[in-house]
N, C-alpha and C positions, 0 to 999 in steps of 0.2 A: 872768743869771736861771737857776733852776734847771730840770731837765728840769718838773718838776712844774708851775712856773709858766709853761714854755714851752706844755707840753701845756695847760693852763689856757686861754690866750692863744687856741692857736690852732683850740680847739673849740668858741669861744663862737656858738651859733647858726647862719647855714647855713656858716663855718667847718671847723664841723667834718667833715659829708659833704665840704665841697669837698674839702675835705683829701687826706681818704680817697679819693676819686676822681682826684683829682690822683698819689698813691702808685701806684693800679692801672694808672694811666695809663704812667708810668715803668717802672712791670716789664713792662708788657707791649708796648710802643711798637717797643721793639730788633727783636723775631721778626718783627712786624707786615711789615718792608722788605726782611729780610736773608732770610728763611728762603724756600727754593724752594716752589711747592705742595706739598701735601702727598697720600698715597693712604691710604686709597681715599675718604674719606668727602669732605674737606673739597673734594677735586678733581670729586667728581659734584656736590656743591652749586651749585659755581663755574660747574661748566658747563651744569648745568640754569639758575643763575641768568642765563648769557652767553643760553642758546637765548629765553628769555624777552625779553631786548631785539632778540634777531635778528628772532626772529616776530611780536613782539605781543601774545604768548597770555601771559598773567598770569595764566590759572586754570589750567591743565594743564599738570604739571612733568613735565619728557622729561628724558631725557636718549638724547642723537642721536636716534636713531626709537621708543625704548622709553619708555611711563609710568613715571615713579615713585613712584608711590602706597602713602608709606610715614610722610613728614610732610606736615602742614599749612605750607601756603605763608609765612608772617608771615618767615621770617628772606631767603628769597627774594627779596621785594619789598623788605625792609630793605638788603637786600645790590644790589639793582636801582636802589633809589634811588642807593645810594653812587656805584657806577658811572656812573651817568648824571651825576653831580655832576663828579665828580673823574677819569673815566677813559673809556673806552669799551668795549664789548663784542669789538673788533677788535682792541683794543691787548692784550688777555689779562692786564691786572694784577693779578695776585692782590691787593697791598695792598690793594688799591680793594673788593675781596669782604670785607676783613676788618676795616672800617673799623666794622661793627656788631658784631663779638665783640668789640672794646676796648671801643667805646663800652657794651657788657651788661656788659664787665668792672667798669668803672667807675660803673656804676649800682650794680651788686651792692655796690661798697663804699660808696656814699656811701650808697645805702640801709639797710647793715648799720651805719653810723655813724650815720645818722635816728633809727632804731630805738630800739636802743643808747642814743641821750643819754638817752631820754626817762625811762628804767628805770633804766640806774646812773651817769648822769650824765654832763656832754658831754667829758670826757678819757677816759673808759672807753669814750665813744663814738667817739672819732678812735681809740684802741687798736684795736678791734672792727674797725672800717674798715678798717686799713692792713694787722692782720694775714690778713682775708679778700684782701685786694685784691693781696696779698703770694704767698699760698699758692703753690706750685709749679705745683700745678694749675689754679686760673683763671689764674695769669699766661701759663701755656701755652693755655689755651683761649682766649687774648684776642687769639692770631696767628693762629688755626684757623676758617677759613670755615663753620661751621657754627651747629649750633643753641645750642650748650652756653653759653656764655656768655652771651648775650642770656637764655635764659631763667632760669638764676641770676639776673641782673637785676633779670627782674617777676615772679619766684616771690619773691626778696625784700624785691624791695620793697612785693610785697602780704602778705607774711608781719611785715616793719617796721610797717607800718600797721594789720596787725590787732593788731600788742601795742602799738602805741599807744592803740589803742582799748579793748584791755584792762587796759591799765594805768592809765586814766581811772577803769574801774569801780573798780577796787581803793587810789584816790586819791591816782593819779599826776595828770603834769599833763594840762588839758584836749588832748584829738586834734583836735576840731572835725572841718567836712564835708569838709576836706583830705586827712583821711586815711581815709575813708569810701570820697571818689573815688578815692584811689591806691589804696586796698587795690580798688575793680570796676577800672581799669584795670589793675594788676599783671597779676591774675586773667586778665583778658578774653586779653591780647599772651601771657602762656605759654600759653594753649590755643590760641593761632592759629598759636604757632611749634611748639608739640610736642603738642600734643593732650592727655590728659587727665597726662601729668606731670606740671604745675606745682600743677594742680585736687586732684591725689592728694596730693599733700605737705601744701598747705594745707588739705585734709581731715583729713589724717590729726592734724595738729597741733588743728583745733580737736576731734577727739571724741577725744583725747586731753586736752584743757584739759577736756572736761566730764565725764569721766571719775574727775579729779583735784578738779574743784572740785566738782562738781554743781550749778553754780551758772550755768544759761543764759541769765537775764536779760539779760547785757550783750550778747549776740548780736545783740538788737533792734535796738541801732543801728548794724547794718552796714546798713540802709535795704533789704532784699533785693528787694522789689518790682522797684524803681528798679534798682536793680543789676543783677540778672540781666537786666534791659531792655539794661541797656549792652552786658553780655557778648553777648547776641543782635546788636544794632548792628554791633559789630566782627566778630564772624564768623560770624555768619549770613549776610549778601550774598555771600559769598565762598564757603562749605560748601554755597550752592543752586546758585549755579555750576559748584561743578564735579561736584555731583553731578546735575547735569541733565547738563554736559558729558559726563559720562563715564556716563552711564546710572547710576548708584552705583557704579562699580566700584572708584570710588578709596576708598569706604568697606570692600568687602569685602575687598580686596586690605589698606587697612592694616591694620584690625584681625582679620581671617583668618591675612594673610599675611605681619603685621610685629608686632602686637604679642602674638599669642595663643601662637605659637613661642616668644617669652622668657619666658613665663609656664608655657611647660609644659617647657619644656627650655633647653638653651645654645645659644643659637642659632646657625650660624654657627660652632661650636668655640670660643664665646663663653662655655664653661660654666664653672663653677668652684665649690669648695664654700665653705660658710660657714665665716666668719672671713679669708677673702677681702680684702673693704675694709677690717676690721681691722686686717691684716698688714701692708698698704700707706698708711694711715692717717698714722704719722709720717714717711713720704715726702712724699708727695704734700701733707700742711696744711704740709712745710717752708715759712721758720721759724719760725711758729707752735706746732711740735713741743715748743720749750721748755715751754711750758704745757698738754699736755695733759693730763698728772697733776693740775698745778693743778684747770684745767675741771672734771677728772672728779667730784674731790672736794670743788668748787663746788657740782657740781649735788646732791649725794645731803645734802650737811651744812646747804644753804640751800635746800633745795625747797621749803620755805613762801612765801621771796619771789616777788613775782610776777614780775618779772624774769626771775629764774632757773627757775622751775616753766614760765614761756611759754620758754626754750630749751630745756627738758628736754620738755615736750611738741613743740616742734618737731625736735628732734634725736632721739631717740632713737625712734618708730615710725617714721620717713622713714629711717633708716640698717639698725634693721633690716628692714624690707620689702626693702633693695634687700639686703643677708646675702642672707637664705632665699628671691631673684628667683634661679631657675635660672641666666637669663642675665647675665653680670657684664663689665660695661666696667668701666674706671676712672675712668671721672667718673661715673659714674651716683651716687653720694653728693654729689658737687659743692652739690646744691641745699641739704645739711643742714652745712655749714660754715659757715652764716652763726651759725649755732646754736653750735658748737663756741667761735666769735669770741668770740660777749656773752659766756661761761662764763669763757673765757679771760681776758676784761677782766675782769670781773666779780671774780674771782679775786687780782686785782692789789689790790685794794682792803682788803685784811687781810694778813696777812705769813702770809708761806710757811712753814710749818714743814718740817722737816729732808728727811723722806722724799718727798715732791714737789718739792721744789728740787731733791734729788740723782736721783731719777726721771728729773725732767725735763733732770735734765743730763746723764743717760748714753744717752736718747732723742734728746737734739737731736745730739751727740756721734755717736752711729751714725748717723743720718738724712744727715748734711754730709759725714762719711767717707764713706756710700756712696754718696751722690749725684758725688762727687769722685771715687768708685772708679769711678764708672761714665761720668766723663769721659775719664778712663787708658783705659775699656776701648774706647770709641768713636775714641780717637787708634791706638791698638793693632791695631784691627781695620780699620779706615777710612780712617786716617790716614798721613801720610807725616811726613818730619823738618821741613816748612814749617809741619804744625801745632803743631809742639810748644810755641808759644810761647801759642799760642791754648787749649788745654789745659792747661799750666799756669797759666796766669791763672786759666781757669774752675772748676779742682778745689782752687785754694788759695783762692778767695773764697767758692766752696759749704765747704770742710773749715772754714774760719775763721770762717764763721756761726755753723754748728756750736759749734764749740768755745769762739770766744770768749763765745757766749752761755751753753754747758755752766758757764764759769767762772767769768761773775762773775752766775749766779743761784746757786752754790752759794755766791760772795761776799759773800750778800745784795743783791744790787742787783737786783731782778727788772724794771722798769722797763726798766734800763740796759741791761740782759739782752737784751731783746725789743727797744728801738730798734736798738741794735746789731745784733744778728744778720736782723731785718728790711733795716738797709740793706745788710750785708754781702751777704744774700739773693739784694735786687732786683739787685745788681752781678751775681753769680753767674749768676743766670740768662738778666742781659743779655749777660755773655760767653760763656755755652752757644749760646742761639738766635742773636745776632748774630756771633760771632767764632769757636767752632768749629763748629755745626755747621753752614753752607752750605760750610766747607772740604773736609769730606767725601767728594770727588767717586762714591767709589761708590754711595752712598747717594741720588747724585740722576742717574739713568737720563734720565731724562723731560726735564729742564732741558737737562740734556748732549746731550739729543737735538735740543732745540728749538736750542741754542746754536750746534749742528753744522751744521743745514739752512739755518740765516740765515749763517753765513759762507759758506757754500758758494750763499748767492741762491736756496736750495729750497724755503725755508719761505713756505707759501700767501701770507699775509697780505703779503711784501712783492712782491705782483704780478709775481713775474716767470716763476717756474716754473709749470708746469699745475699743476693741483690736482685732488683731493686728492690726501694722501700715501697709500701703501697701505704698511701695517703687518702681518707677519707674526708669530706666536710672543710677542707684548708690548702687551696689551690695557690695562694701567694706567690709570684715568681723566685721573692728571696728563697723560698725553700728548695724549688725546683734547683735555683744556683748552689745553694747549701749540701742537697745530699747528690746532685747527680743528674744528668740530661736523660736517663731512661726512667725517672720517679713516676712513678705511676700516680695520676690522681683518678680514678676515674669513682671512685665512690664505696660502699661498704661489703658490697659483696666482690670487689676485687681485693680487699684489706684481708678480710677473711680467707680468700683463697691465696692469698700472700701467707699469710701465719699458715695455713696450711700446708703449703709449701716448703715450709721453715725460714719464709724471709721474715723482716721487720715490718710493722704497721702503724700508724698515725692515725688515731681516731678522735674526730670532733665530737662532743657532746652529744651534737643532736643526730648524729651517725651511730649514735651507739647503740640504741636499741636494735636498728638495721642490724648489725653487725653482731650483734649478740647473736640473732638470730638465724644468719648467713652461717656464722663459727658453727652452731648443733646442727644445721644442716648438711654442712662439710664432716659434719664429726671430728671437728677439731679442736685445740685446746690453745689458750693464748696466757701468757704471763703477763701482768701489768709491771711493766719497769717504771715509769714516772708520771705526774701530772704537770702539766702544765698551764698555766694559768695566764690571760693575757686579754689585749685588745689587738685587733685587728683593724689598724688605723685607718689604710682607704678605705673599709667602709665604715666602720664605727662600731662592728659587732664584737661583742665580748666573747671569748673562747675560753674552751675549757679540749685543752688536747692530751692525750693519753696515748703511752709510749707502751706498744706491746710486740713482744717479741714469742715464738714460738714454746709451749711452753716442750715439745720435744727437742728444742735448739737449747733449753736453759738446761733441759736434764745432763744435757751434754754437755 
């Protein structure tokens, strides 16, 4: 059978999302087990979400004795259930925390494939699907304990829903009240996991649609009464909680003190100017890259269709808001790639003329060279001669995505093109997160640390040693998550009064003289168990950490 009829086959009805959710699944499944926590974000999630089954406390997110009043709880309780499901809060498994960014992963695609059939039909829909679910960047946010992927999920899949609903009016096929309730559920779970991000996108898309059409009648049957009823349901019991709990403070602190900062500046050294996301754009949608010339030229030459005019009002104010947002991560666009997708599909469906085939092929072409460059540079900097084999596997299946799909779209095959270089992709990136980078060992401080104290019988959790550890000079939250929510970091004179004590201690390099001298003041005696040697990625500082344990705990 031919690819044509394969793809036929295997997008007829819920087919086709499965599909696509099945794809996101596979790219993203490798990082899920192999990759150590991560700093700083995904490791305070973890362990705010750990302190939630230690306490009880479900409306008030700590992390150790601090509020963090910055998101809304929804990915928290997602990540809380997992753990109670499959793991424990004692056992510290990360996979168990990340078991809800695959599963958002693979929502975002099978709902960018829902979508999608409805508009350019259900092989442009599996297309749509695999190459969201593909991208570099949700496959990387489908290992990472945080918010970013779940909310892709129901920002798109309330965004699939409303241009199913729109695409009724314009006489597509019927949506019915299916997608009514999926577009107020979408809605509701992104504003419980991230507050008004997901609400803003989907705003911005629909007064962009009436902008273009002037035509709001169809709006009616989003049922709003009823709906907004929902969205209260879901996060209103929750948002009187903790704002009774916390006096409001968890309102003032986030939007005071989290989101009005990225709105007026770069938060955090988080600034960057516009064309930003731009620049990064055919990295990060790798390899999907083949077709962004297609897409582009999709959406300006077919904007009449409603299809294509509903991803061009979703993509294009959602990507520039986040341009001209002072503060700039690299997923902060994540949510308008579903948009990018249909275009892309969409795209496929008339034949490539010259200058977007070879566009797109000297775009995918650099995208997989420097994604592979930048595999050499992670062996190079990090690496020793044991990785070299894990390195080259990962830069010749990122380079050969690339390139093999460079080749045969300018061969005419554009189809052939894009399954190609999507699977070549999903390998690549399963040999980056699973096969080189947990080899790394500079790179993971915090693992190395936790790995050090359990051969040595020091780490809390296996009841042997006192508790807690006291940490000097290396406050990381991965550690915090690694040995325990009571780790003390507060510096070298509580290290010292730890080993005095007869707990364990952690000392940085440039803690060490301090704590020499804290130790003869205490009168006490410390055994050096290990060194550890490393970088310290968010900020750049080289460490040198040193495992000492009591030396009246070793005599014993």
């Amino acid at each position: 059978m031919t690819l044509e009829g394969e793809l036929a086959r295997w997008s007829r009805g819920w087919r086709g999302p499965a599909a696509a959710a099945l794809i996101a699944f596979l790219a993203g499944l490798p990082g899920v087990f192999a990759v150590p926590p991560l700093d700083r974000d995904e490791s305070r999630f973890a362990q705010a979400t750990a302190q939630m089954l230690e306490t009880g406390d479900y409306v008030v997110i700590r992390y150790q004795d601090q509020p963090r009043f910055k998101k809304p709880v929804g990915i928290h309780w997602m990540q809380a259930a997992s753990v109670s499901a499959f793991s424990s809060p004692e056992a510290r498994q990360i996979w168990a925390y990340r078991i809800p960014s695959l599963l958002g992963a693979m929502l975002a695609a099978a709902a960018c494939a829902w979508g999608a059939a409805a508009l350019f039909g259900g092989p442009a829909g599996l297309l749509a699907g695999a190459m969201l679910g593909t991208t570099f960047l949700l496959s990387t946010e489908a290992f990472i304990a945080k918010t970013d992927a779940m909310l892709c999920g129901m920002t798109t899949l309330a965004l699939a829903a409303l241009a199913r609903i729109y695409g009724e009016a314009r006489g597509g096929p019927p949506a019915g009240k299916r997608a009514v309730l999926l577009f107020w559920l979408g809605t509701a779970f992104a504003t419980l996991i991230k507050g008004p991000v997901g609400p803003l996108i989907i705003g911005l898309t629909i007064g962009a649609l009436l902008l273009l059409d002037r035509r709001p009648a169809w709006l009616a049957r989003l049922n709003w009464y009823w709906g907004l009823i929902l969205v209260l349901v879901i996060v209103g019991p929750w948002a009187g909680a903790v704002t009774v709990a916390t006096d409001g403070a968890f309102w003032t602190t986030a939007l005071a003190g989290d989101l009005a900062p990225k709105l007026a500046g770069g938060q955090e050294t988080h600034g960057a100017p516009p064309g930003y996301h731009t620049l990064l754009a055919p990295l990060l949608t790798f390899p999907m890259t083949l077709l962004l010339p297609a897409a582009l030229v999709t959406a300006w030459r077919r904007r009449a269709e409603p299809g294509v005019r509903f991803a061009v009002a979703w993509f294009a104010p959602g990507f520039l808001f986040f341009e001209a947002l002072p503060t700039k991560l690299v997923h902060y666009p994540l949510l308008t790639y579903g948009a990018l997708a249909w275009l892309a599909a969409a795209a496929l469906a008339q034949p490539l003329g010259p200058k977007v085939r070879w566009t797109g092929a000297g775009l995918s072409a650099f995208a997989g060279l420097a994604l592979a460059g930048g595999a050499v540079y992670l062996l190079s900097a990090y690496g020793d001669g044991a990785d070299v084999t894990a390195a080259a596997l990962t830069a010749g299946l990122l380079a050969a995505a690339g390139l093999v799909g460079a080749y045969m779209i300018v061969r005419r095959a554009p189809r052939a093109a894009l399954v190609s270089a999507l699977g070549l992709g999903v390998l690549g990136h399963a040999a980056l997160a699973a096969g080189l980078a947990p080899r790394l060992d500079p790179l993971w401080l915090s693992d190395r640390t936790e790995h050090a104290l359990a051969a040595a019988r020091l780490l809390p959790r296996q009841g042997v040693a006192e508790a807690p550890v006291a940490v000097a000079g290396f406050a990381e939250p991965s550690l915090v998550f690694a040995l325990g929510t009571p780790t003390e970091l507060e510096g070298a004179e509580e290290a010292a009064q730890a080993i005095a004590e007869g707990r364990p201690a952690v000392v940085e390099a440039r803690e060490e003289a301090d704590f020499r001298a804290a130790l003869a003041a205490a009168g006490a005696q410390a055994r050096l168990v290990t060194v550890i040697e490393g970088l310290d990625y968010s900020n750049g500082d080289e460490m040198t950490l040193r495992v000492y344990q009591s030396a009246r705990g070793a005599a014993r």
